[in-house]
PDB file as gemmi writes it, atoms N, CA and C in Angstrom:
CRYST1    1.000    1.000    1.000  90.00  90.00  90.00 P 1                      
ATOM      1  N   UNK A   1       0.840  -1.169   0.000  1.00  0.00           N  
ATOM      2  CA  UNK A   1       0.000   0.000   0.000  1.00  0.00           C  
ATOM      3  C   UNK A   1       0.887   1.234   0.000  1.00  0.00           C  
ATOM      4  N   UNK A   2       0.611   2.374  -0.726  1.00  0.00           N  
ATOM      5  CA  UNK A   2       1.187   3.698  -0.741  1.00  0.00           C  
ATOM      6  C   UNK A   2       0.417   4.634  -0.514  1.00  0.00           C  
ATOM      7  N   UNK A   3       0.518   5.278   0.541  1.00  0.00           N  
ATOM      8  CA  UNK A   3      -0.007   6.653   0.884  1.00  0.00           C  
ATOM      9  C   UNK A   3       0.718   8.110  -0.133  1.00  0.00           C  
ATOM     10  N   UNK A   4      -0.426   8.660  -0.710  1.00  0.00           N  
ATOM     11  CA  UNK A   4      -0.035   9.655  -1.729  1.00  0.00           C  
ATOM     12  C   UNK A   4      -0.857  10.715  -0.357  1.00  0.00           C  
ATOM     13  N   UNK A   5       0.082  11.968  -0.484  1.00  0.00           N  
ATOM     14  CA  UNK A   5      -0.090  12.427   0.633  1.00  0.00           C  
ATOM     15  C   UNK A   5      -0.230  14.123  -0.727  1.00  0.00           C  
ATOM     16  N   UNK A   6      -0.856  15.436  -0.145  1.00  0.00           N  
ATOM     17  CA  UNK A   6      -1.017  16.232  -1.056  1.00  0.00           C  
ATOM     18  C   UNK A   6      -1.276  17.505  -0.210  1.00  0.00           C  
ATOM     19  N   UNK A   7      -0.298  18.598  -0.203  1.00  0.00           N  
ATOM     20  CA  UNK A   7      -0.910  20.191   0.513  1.00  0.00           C  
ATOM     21  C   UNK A   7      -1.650  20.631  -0.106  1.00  0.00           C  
ATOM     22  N   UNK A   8      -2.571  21.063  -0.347  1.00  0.00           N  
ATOM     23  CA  UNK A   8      -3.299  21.810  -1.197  1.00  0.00           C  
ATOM     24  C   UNK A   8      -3.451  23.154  -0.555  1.00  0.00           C  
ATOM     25  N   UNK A   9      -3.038  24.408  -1.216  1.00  0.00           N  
ATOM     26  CA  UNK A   9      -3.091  26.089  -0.603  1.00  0.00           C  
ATOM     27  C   UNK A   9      -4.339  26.320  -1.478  1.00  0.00           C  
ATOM     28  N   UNK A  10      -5.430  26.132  -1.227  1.00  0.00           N  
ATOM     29  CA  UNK A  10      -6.607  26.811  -1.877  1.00  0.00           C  
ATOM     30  C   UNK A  10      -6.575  28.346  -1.844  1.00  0.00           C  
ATOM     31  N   UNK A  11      -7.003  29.163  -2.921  1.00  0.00           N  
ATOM     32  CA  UNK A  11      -6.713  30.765  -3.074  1.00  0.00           C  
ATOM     33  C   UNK A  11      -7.773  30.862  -2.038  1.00  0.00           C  
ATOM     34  N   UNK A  12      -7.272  32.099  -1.254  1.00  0.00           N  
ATOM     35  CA  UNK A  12      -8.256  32.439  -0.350  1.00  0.00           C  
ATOM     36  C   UNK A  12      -9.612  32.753  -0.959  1.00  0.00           C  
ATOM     37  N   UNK A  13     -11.244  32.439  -0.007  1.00  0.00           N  
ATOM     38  CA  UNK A  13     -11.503  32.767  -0.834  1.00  0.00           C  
ATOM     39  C   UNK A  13     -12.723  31.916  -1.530  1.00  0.00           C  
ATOM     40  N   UNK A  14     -11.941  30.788  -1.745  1.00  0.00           N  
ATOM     41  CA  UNK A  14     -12.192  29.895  -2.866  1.00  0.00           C  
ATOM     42  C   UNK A  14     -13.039  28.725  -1.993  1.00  0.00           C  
ATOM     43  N   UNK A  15     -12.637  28.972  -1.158  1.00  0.00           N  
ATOM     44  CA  UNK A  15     -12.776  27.386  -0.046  1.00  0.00           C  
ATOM     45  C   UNK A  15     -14.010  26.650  -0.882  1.00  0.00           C  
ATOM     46  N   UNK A  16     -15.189  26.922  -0.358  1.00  0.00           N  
ATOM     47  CA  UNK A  16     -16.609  26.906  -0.798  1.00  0.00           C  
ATOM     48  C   UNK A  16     -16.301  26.253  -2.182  1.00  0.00           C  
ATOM     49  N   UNK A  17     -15.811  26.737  -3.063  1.00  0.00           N  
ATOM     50  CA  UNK A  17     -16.072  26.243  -4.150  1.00  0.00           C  
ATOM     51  C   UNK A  17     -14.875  25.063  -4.854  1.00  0.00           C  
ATOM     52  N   UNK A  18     -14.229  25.361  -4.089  1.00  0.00           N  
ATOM     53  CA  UNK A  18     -12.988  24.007  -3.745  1.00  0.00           C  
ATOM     54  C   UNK A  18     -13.695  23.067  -3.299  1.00  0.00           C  
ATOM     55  N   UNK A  19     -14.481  22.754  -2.029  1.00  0.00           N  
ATOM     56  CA  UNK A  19     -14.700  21.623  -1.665  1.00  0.00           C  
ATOM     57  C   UNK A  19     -15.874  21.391  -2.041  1.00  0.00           C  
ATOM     58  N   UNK A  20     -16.931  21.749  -3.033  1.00  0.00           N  
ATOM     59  CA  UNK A  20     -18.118  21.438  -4.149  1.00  0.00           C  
ATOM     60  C   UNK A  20     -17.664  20.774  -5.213  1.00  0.00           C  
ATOM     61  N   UNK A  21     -16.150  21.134  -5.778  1.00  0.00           N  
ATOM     62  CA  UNK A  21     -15.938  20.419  -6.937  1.00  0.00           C  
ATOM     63  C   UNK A  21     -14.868  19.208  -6.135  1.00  0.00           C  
ATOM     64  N   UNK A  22     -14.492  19.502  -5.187  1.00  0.00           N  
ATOM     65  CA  UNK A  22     -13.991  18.139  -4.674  1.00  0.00           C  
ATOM     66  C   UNK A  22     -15.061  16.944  -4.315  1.00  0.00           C  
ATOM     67  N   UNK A  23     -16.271  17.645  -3.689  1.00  0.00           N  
ATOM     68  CA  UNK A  23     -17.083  16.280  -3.688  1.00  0.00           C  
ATOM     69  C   UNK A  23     -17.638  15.562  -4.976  1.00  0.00           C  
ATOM     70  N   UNK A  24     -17.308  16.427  -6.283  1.00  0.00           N  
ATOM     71  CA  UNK A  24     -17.598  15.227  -7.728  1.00  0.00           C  
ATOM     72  C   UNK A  24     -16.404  14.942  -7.744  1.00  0.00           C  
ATOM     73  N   UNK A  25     -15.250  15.559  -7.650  1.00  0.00           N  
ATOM     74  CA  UNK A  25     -13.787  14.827  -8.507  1.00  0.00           C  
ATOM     75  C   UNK A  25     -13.514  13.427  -7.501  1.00  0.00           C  
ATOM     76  N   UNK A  26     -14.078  13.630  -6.386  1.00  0.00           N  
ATOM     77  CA  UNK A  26     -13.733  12.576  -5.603  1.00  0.00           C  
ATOM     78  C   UNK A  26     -14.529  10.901  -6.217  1.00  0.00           C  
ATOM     79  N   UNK A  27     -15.561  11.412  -7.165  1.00  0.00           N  
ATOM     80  CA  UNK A  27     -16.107  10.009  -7.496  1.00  0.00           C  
ATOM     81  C   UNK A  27     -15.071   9.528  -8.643  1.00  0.00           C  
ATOM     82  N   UNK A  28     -14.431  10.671  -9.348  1.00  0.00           N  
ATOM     83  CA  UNK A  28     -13.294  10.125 -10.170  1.00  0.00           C  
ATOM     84  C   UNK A  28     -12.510   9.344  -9.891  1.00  0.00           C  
ATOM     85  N   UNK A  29     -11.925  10.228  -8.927  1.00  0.00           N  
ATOM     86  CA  UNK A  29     -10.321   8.913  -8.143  1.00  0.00           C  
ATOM     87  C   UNK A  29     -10.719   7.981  -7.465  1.00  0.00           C  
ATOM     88  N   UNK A  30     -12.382   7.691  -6.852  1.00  0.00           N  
ATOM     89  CA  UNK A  30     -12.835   6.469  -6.427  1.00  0.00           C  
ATOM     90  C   UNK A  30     -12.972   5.330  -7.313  1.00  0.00           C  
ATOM     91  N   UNK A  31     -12.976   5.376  -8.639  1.00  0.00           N  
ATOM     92  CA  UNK A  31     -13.740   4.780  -9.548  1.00  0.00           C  
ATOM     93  C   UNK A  31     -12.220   4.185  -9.901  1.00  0.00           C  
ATOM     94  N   UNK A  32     -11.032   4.980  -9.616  1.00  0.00           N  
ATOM     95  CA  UNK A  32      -9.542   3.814 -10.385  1.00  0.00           C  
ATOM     96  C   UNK A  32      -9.382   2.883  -9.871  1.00  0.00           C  
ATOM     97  N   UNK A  33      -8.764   2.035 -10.971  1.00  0.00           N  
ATOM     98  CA  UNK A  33      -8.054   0.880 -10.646  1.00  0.00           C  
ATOM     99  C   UNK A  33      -7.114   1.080  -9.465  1.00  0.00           C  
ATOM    100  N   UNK A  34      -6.855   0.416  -8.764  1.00  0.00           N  
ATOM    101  CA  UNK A  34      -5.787   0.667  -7.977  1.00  0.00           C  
ATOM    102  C   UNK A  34      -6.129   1.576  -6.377  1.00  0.00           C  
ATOM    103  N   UNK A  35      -7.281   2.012  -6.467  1.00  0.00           N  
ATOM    104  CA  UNK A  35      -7.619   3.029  -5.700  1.00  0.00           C  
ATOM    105  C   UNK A  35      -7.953   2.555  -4.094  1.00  0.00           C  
ATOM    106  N   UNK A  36      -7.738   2.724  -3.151  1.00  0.00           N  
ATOM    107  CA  UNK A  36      -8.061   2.305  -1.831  1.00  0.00           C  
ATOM    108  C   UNK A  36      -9.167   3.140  -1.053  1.00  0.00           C  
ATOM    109  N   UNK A  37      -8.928   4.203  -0.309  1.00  0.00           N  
ATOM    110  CA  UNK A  37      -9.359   5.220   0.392  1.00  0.00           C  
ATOM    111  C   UNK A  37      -8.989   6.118  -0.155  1.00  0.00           C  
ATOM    112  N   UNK A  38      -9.656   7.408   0.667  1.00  0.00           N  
ATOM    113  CA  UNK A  38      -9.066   8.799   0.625  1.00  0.00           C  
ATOM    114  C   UNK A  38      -9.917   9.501   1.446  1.00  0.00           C  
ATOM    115  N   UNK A  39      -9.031  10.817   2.176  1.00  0.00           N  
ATOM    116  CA  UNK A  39      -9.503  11.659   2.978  1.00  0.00           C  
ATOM    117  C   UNK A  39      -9.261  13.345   2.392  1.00  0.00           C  
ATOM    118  N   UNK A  40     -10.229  14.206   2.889  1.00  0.00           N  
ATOM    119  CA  UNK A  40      -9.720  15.196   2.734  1.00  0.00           C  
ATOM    120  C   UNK A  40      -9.901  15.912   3.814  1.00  0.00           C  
ATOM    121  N   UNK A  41      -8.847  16.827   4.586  1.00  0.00           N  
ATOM    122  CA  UNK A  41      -8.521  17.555   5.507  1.00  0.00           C  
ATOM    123  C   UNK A  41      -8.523  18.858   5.945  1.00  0.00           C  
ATOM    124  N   UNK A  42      -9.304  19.783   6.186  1.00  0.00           N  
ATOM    125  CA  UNK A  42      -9.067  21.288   6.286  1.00  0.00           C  
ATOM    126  C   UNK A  42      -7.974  21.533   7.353  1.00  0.00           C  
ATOM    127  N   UNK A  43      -7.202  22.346   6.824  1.00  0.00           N  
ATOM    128  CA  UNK A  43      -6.394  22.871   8.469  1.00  0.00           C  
ATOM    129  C   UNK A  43      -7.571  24.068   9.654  1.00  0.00           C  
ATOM    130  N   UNK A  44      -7.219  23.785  10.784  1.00  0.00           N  
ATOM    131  CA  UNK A  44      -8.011  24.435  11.541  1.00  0.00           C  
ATOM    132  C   UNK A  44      -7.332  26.650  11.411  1.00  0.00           C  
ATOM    133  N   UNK A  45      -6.212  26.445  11.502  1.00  0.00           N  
ATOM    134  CA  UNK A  45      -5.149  27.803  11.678  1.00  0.00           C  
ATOM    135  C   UNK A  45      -5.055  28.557  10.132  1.00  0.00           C  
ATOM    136  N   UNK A  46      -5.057  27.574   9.213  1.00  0.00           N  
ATOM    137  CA  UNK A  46      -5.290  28.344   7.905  1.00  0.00           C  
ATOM    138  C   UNK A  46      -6.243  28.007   7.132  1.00  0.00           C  
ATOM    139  N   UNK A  47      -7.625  28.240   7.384  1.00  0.00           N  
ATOM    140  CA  UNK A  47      -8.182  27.546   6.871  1.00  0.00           C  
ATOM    141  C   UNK A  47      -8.272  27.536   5.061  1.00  0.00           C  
ATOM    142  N   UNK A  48      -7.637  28.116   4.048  1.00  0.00           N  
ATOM    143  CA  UNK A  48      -7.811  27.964   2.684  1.00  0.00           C  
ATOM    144  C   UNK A  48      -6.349  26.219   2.696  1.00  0.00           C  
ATOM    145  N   UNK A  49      -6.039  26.008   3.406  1.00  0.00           N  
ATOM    146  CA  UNK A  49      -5.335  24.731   3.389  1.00  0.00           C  
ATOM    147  C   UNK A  49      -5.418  23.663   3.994  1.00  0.00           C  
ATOM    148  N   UNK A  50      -5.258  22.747   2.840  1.00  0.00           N  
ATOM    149  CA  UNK A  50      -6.124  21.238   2.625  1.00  0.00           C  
ATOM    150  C   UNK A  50      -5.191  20.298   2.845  1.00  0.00           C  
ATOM    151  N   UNK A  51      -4.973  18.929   3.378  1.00  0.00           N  
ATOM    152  CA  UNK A  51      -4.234  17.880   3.310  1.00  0.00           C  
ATOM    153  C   UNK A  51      -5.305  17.116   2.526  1.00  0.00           C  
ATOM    154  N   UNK A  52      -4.794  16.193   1.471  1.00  0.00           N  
ATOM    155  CA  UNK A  52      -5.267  15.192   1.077  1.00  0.00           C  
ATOM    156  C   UNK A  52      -5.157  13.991   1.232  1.00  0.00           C  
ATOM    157  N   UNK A  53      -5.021  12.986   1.600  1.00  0.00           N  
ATOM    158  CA  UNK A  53      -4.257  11.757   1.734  1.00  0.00           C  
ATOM    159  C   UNK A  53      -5.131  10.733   0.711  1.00  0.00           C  
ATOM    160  N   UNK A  54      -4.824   9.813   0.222  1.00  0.00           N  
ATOM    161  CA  UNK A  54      -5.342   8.858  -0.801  1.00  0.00           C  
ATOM    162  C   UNK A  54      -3.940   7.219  -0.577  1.00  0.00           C  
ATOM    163  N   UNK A  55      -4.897   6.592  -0.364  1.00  0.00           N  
ATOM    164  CA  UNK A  55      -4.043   5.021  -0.269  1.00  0.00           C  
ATOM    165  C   UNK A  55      -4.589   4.493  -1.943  1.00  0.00           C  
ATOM    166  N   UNK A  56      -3.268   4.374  -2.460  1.00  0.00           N  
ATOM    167  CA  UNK A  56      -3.029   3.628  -3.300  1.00  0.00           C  
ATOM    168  C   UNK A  56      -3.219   2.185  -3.438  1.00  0.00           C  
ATOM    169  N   UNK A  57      -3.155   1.175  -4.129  1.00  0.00           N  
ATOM    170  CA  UNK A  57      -2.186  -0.508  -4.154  1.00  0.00           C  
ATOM    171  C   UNK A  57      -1.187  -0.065  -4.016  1.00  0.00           C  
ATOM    172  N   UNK A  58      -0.442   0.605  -5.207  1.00  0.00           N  
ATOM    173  CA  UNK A  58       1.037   0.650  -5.561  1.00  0.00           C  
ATOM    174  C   UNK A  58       1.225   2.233  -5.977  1.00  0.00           C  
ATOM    175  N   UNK A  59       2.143   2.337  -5.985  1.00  0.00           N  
ATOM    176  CA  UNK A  59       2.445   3.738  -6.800  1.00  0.00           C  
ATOM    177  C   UNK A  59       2.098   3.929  -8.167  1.00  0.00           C  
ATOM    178  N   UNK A  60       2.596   2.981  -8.777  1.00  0.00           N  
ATOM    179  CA  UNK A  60       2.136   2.518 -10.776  1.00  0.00           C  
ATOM    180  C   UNK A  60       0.811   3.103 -10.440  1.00  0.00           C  
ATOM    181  N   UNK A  61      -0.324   2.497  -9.556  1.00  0.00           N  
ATOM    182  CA  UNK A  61      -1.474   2.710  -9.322  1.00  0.00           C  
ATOM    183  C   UNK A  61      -2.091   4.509  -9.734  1.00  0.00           C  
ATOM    184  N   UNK A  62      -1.073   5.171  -9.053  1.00  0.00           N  
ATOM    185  CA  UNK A  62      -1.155   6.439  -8.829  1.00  0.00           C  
ATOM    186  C   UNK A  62      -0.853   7.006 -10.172  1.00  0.00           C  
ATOM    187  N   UNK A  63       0.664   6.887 -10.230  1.00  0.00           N  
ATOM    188  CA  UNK A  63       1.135   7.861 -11.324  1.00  0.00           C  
ATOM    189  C   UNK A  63       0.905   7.353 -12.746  1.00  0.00           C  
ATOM    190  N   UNK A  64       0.590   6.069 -12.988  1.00  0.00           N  
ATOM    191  CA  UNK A  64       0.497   5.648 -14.597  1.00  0.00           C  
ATOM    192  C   UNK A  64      -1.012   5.434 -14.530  1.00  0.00           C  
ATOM    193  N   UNK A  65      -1.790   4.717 -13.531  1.00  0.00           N  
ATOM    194  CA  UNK A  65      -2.869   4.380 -13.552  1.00  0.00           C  
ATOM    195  C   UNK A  65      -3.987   5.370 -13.168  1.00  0.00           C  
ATOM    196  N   UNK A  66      -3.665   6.567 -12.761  1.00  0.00           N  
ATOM    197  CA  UNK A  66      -4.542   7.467 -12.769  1.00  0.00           C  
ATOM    198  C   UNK A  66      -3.976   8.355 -12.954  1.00  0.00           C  
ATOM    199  N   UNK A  67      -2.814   9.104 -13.145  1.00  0.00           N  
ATOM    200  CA  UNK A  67      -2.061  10.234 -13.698  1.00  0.00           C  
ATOM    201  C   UNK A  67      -2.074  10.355 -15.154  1.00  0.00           C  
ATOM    202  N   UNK A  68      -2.424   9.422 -15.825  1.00  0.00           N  
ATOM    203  CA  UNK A  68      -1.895   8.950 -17.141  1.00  0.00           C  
ATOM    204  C   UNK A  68      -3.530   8.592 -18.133  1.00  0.00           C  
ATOM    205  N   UNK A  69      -4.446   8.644 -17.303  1.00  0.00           N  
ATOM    206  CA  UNK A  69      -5.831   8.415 -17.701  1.00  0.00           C  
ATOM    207  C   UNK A  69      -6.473   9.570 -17.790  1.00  0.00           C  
ATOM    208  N   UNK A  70      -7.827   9.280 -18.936  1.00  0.00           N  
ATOM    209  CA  UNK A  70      -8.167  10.483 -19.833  1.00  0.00           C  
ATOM    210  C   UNK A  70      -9.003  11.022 -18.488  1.00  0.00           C  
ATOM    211  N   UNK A  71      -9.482   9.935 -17.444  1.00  0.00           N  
ATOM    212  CA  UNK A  71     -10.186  10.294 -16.254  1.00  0.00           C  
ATOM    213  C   UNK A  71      -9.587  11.670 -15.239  1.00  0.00           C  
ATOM    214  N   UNK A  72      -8.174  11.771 -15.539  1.00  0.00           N  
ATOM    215  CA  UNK A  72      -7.374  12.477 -14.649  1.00  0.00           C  
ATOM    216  C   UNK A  72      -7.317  14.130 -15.627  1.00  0.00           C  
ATOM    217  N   UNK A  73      -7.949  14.046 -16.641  1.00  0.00           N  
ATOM    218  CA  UNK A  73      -7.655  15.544 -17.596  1.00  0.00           C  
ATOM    219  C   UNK A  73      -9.158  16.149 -16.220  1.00  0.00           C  
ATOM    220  N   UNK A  74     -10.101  15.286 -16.232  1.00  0.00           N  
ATOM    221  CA  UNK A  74     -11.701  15.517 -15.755  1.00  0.00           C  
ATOM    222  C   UNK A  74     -11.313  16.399 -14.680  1.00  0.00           C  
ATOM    223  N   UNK A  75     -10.733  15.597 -13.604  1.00  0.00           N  
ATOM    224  CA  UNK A  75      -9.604  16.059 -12.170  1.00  0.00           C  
ATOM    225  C   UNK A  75      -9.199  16.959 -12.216  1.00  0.00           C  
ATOM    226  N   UNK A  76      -8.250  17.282 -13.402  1.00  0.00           N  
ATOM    227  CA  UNK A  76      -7.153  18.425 -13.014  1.00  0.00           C  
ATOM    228  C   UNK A  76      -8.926  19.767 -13.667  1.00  0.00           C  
ATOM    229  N   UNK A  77      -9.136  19.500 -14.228  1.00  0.00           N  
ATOM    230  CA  UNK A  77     -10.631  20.500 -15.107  1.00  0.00           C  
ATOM    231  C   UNK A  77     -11.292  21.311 -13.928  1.00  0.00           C  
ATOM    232  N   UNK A  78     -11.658  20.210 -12.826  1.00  0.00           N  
ATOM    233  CA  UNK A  78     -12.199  20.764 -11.436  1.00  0.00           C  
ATOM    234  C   UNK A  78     -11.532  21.201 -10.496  1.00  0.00           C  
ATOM    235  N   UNK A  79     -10.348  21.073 -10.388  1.00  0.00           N  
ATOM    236  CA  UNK A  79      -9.627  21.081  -9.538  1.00  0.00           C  
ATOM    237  C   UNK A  79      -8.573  21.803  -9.510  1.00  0.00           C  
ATOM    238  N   UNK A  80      -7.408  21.856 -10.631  1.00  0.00           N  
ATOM    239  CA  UNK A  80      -6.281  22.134 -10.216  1.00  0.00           C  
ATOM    240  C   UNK A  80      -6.201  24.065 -10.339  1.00  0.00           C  
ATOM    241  N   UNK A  81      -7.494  24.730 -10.863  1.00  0.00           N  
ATOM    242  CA  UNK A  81      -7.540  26.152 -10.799  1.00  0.00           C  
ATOM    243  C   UNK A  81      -7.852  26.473  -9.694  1.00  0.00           C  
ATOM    244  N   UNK A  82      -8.009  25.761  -8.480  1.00  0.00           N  
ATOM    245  CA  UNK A  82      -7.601  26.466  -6.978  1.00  0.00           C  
ATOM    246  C   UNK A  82      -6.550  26.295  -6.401  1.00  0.00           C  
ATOM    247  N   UNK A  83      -5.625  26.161  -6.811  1.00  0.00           N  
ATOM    248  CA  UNK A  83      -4.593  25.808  -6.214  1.00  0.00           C  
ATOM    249  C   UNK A  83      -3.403  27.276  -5.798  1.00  0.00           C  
ATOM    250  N   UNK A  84      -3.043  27.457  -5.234  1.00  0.00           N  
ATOM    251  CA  UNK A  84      -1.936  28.424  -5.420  1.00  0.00           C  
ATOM    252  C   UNK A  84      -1.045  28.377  -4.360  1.00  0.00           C  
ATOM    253  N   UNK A  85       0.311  28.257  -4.281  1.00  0.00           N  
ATOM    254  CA  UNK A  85       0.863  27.670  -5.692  1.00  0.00           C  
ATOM    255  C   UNK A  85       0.576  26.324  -5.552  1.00  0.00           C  
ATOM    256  N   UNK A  86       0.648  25.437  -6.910  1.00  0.00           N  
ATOM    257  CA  UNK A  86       0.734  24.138  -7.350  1.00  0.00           C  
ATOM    258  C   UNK A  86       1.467  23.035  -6.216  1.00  0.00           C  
ATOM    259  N   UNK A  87       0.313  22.401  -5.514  1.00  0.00           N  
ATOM    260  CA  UNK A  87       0.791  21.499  -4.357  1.00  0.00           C  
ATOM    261  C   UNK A  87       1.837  20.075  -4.827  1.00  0.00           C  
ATOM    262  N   UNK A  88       2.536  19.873  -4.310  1.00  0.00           N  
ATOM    263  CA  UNK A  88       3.711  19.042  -4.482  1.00  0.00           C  
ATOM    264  C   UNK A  88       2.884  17.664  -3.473  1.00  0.00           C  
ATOM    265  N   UNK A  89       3.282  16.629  -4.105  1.00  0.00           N  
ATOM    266  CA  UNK A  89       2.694  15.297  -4.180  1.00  0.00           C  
ATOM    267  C   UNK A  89       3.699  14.680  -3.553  1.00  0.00           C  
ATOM    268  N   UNK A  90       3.304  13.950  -2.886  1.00  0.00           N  
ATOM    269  CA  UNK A  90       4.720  12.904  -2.111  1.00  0.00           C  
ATOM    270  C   UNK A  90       3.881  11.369  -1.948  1.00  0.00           C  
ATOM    271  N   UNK A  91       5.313  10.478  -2.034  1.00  0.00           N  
ATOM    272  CA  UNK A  91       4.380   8.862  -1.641  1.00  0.00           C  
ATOM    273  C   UNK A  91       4.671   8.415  -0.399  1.00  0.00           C  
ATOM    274  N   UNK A  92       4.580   7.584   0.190  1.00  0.00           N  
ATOM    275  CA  UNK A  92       4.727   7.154   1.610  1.00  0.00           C  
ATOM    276  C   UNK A  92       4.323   5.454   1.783  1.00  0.00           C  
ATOM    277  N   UNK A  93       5.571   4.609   2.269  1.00  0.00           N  
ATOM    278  CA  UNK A  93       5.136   3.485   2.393  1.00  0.00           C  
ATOM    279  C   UNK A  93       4.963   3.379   4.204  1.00  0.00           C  
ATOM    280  N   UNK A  94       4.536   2.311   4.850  1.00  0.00           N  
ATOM    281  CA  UNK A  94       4.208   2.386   6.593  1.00  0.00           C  
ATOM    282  C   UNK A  94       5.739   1.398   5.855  1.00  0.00           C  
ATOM    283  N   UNK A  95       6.073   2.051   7.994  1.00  0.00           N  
ATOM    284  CA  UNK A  95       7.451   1.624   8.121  1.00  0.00           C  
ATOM    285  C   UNK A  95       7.191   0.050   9.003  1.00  0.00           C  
ATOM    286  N   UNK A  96       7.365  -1.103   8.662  1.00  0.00           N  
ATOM    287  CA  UNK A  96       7.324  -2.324   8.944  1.00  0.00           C  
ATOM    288  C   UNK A  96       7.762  -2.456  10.291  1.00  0.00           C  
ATOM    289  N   UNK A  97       6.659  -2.890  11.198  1.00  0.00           N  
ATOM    290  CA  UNK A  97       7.226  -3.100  12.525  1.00  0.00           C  
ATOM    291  C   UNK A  97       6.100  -1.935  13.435  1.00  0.00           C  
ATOM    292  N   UNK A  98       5.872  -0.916  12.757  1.00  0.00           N  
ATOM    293  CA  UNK A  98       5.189   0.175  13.348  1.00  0.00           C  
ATOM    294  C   UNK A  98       3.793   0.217  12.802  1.00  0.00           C  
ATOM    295  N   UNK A  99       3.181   0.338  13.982  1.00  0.00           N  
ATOM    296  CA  UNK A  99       1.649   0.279  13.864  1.00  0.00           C  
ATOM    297  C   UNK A  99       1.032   1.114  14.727  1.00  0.00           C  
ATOM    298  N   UNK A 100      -0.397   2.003  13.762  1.00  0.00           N  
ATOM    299  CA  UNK A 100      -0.831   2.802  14.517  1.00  0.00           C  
ATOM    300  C   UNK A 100      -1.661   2.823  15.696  1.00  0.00           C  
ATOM    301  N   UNK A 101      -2.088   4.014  16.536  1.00  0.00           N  
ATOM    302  CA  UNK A 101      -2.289   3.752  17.524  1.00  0.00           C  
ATOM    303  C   UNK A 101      -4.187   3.325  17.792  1.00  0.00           C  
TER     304      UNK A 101                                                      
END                                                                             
């Protein structure tokens, strides 16, 4: 399993209409191959900023299998014009031996 982890700086502002088109884009990335969960997060202190988290299978899952699909043009259509600046994506495997609480 890979945790794709995501800041999102929504333009101030925007919130409202950030998280309207997140509740359709979210049936997108539910619908991939490969797809596990996903959460989305408001910060309490800033609120125009978002954590995303999404569990993968694999990474392939992520970056070829839904980065790479005509499903993901739909995504970025709703989505990626709130952004400012452009949130940086990271993967994350659990460290073996450690388990949460």
């Amino acid at each position: 399993m890979v945790l794709e982890v995501a800041l999102l700086q929504v333009r101030p502002g925007q919130e409202a209409e950030f998280e309207t088109a997140f509740r359709q884009a979210q049936l997108i990335i539910s619908s991939m191959s490969g797809y596990l969960t996903h959460e989305l997060q408001r910060c309490i202190e800033r609120p125009n900023e978002y954590i995303l988290l999404v569990r993968w299978q694999s990474l392939e899952a992520h970056e070829v299998g839904f980065r790479q699909s005509a499903e993901y043009q739909e995504w970025k259509r709703l989505l990626h014009h709130f952004y400012e600046p452009f949130p940086v994506v990271l993967h994350y495997r659990a460290v073996q031996g450690v388990v949460g609480a």
